[in-house]
C-alpha positions in Angstrom: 10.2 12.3 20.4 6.5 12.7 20.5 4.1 10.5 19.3 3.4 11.3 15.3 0.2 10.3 13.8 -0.5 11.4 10.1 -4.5 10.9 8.8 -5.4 9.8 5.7 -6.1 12.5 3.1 -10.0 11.7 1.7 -9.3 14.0 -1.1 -6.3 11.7 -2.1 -8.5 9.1 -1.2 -11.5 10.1 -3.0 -9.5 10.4 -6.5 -8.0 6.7 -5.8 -11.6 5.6 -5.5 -12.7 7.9 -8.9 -9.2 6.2 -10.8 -10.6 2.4 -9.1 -14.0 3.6 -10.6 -13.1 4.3 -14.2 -10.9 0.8 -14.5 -14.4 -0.8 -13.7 -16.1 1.2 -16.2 -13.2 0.0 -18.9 -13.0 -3.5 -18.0 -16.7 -3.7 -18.4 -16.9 -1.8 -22.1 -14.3 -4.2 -23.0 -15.8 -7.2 -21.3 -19.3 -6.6 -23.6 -16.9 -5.3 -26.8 -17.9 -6.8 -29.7 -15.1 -8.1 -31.0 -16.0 -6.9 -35.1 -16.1 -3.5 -33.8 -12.7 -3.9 -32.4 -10.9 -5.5 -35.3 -7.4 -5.3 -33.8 -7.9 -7.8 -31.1 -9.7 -11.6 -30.6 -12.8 -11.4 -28.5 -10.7 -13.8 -26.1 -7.9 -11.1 -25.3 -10.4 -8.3 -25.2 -12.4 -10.4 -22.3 -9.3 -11.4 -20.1 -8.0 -7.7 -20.0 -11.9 -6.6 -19.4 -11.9 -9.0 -16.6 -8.3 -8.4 -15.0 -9.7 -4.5 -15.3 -12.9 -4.8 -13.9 -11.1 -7.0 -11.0 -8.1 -4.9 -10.2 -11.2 -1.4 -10.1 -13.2 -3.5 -8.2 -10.9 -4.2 -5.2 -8.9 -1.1 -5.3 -12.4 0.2 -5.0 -13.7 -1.7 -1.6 -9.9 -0.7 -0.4 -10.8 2.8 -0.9 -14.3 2.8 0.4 -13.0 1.1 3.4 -10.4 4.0 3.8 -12.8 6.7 3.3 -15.0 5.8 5.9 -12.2 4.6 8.2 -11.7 6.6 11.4 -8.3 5.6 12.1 -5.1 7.2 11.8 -3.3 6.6 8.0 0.1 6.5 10.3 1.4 6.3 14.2 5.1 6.7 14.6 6.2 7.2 18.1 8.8 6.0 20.2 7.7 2.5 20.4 7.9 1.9 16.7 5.5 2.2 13.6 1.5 1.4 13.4 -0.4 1.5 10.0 -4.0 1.3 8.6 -2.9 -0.4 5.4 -3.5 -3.6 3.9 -0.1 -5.4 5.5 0.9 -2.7 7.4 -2.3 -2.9 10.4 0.2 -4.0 12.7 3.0 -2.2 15.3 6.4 -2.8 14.7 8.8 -1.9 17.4 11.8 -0.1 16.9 13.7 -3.4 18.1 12.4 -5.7 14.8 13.4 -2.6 12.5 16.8 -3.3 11.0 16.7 -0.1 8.5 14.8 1.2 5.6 14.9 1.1 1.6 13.3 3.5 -1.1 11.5 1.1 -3.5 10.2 3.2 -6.8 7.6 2.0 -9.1 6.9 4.7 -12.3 6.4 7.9 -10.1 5.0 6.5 -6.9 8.1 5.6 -4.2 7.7 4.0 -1.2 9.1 3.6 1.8 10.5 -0.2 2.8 10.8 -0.6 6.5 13.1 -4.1 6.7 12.7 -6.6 10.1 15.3 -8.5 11.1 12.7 -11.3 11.1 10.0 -11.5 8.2 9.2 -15.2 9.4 8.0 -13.9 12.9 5.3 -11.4 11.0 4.3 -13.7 8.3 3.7 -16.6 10.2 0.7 -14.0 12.0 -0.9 -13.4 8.9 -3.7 -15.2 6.9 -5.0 -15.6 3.4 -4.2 -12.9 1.1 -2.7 -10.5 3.8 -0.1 -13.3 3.6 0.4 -13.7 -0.4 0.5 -9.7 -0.1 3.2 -9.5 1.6 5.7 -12.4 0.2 4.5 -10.5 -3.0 6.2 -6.7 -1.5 9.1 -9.3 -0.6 9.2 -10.1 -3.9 9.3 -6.4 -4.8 11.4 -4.4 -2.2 13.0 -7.3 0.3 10.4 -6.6 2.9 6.7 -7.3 3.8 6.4 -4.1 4.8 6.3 -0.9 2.9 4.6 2.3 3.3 3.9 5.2 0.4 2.6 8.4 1.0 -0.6 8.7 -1.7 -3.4 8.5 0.6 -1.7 10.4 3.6 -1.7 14.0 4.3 2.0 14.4 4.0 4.7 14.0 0.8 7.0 10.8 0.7 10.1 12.9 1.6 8.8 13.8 4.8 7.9 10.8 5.9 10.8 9.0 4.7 12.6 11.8 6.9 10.6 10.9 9.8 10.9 7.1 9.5 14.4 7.6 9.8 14.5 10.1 12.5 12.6 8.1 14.7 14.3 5.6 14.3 18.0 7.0 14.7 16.3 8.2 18.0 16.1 5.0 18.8 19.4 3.5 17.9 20.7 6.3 20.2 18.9 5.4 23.4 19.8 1.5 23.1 23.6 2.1 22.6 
């Protein structure tokens, strides 16, 4: 199979960055809430949500600047095995370390779990919060890796469908 690279959609990108934007603007307003003019809530709870907001907009913010201005590919699949631009997934996996692949679904948004036969062998090259990122998608789907389709220009079925037929393509030339 040819080589299969898929760019990142700035329009998807774009209203990630607009959605990162307006979490900031609500964790501030409820950061410098008075708490009399709330009256449901303590000023204590109101400032710990404000802050998780205004933290959670904030870096989902850089991570879509950084995107937006990124001139890489969003996704490489080719014969050789799988290459991302995302936050755990910047590295190539061969077709060799893939054992097989999982949907994991969170709300509306599903994503695509690629499982190694070795985590230990990836984790042990990442650093710092790379590193908690991934034992956190462990966590999650069994995997460090997983790959969704919201910033790419192409739907999760079809690259789920391409995942696997790359990789059956694969298993076929090693047996």
């Amino acid at each position: 199979m040819q080589r299969t690279e898929i760019s990142l959609s700035k329009t998807k990108v774009i209203l990630l960055s607009l959605a990162s934007v307006m979490f900031m603007v609500t964790g501030l307003y409820m950061l410098f809430l008075d708490a009399n003019e709330s009256g449901r809530y303590p000023a204590w709870y109101l400032n710990v949500i404000g802050f998780v907001s205004l933290l959670f907009g904030s870096i989902g913010f850089i991570f879509s600047l950084k995107k937006l201005f990124s001139k890489k590919m969003g996704l490489i699949i080719d014969s050789e095995g799988i290459e991302g631009n995302g936050d755990a997934l910047d590295i190539k996996i061969p077709w060799s370390d893939v054992s097989h692949f999982t949907i994991y679904q969170v709300k509306s948004t599903r994503m695509a779990c690629i499982h190694v036969y070795d985590t230990d062998k990836y984790l042990n090259k990442m650093t710092g919060w790379k590193r908690r990122l991934s034992k956190m998608n462990i966590n999650l789907c069994g995997t460090p890796f997983s790959v969704n389709a919201t910033a790419l220009t192409i739907n999760f079925n079809e690259l789920y469908s391409l995942l696997q037929q790359y990789h059956t393509e694969y298993l076929k030339k090693e047996q």
